[in-house]
C-alpha positions, 0 to 999 in steps of 0.5 A: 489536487488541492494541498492541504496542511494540517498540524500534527504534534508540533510538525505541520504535515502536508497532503493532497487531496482529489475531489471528483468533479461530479462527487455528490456532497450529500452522500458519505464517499469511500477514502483511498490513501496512497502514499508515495515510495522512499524518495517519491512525492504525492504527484509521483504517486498520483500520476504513476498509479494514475487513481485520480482519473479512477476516482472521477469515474468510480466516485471516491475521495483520494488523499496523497500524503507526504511523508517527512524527507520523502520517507515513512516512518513504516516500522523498520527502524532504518536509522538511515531514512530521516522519517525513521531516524526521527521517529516521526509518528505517521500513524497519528498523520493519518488519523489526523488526516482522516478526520481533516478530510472528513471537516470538507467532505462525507467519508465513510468510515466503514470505506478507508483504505490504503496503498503505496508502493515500496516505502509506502507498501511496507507503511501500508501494513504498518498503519493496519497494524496499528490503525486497524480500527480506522482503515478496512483494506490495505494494498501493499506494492513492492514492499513487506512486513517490517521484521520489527511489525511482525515481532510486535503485531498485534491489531485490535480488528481483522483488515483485508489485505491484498499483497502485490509482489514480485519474485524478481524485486531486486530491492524489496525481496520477496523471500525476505532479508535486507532492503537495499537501493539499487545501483551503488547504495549497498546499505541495509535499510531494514529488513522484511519477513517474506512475502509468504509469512507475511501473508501466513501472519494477516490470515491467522489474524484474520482468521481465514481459511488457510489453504488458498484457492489459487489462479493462474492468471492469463499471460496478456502480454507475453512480452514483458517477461512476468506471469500472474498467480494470484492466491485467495485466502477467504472466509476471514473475521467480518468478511475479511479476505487475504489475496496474494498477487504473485508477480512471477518475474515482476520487479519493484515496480507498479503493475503496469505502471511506468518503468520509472528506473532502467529494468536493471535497478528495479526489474521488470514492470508487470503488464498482466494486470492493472495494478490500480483497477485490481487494487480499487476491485479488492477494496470495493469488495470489502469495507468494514462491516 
């Protein structure tokens, strides 16, 4: 991955960037943002979500930004994480962002997505809130809709939205409340609204369908302790769609990802489904018009 730096007001902010080997340079290529979880890195990100290996076979650009203190400003108002304390404006980072990477390469501007997990998940609604012209889907992992976002939400244009949460997220829960580390840090660092009325807020906004057609998923690997429901809210303005991928025992982790803390700090890690695959599945199926 190359790193790049790029000057944002009067901070200098770093991302990352992978560039497929064989990625032609004449043809406009989709832009997956992944931003890392609170206390993580892009090489973190990128080797826990393993998309750069995605992308060489899929043929998409991936960009790893780095957040001020290992955090994002992502709309709690947690005084307790630096990037929130300091108000830093990551909204602007990433339209800077785009449009540095798009001086090297063809991005599609009709094809510019977003993900993180955690800190980085509830940042992902946060910059489609307030940078829905810019970014077609986003897919949010372990981690909700700010109470302070859903007061003020408000976006100019409908985006995709496909949520991935587990019920048994012991830090990010999924009926909503507080956010809290695990282990000994006890504080509150924000709070969310629930996973349900976050998905009730971007399928109004976005016009779907309210009744979701919903799925049980196959139980692939029994053993990890987690089931699949998976809900579609579809027929949204300009094709938008709302998915929910309930994580029936899931914890706060990647699906399939690695158990990256002990199961009794973050909770099961779910194995039914590639988190990345399905992620990469939902954007492909719905660009901007």
């Amino acid at each position: 991955m190359l790193a790049r730096k790029i000057m944002v007001g009067d901070l200098s902010r770093t991302y990352y960037l992978h560039v497929p080997p064989d990625l032609p340079t004449d043809k406009a290529a989709a832009l997956v943002l992944v931003f890392h979880g609170g206390g993580g890195t892009p090489r973190f990100a990128a080797r826990d979500s393993k998309f750069n290996g995605l992308a060489d076979r899929e043929g998409f650009l991936v960009a790893y930004p780095e957040g001020i203190g290992r955090s994002w400003n992502d709309g709690r108002g947690a005084k307790s994480i630096l990037a929130q304390r300091k108000n830093v404006d990551d909204v602007a980072f990433v339209a800077s962002l785009i449009d540095d990477v798009g001086r090297s390469r063809k991005v599609d501007a009709k094809r510019v997505y977003a993900a993180g997990i955690s800190n980085g998940a509830i940042f992902s609604h946060h910059l489609a809130a307030d940078l829905s012209q810019r970014i077609a889907a986003i897919a949010p992992v372990a981690g909700g809709l700010s109470e302070p976002e859903n007061a003020k939400f408000k976006p100019e244009t409908p985006v995709s939205v496909l949520i991935l949460q587990g019920t048994a997220d012991p830090i990010v829960p999924y009926d909503g409340g507080g956010i809290f580390l695990p282990g000994i840090f006890k504080r509150e660092r924000g709070r969310i609204v629930g996973t349900d009325a976050a998905v009730k807020k971007w399928v109004e906004h976005d016009g779907c369908r309210r009744e979701a057609v919903s799925e049980d998923l196959a139980d692939e690997v029994p053993a990890d302790g987690c089931r699949v429901k998976k809900f579609t809210y579809a027929k949204g303005k300009n094709g938008t769609e709302v998915v929910l991928y309930r994580l029936e025992g899931g914890g706060h982790t990647w699906p399939d990802g690695k158990q990256y803390l002990p199961e009794r700090f973050v909770g099961k890690v779910c194995r039914d489904i590639n988190g990345t695959a399905v992620i990469w599945n939902f954007f492909k199926a719905h660009p901007k018009p």
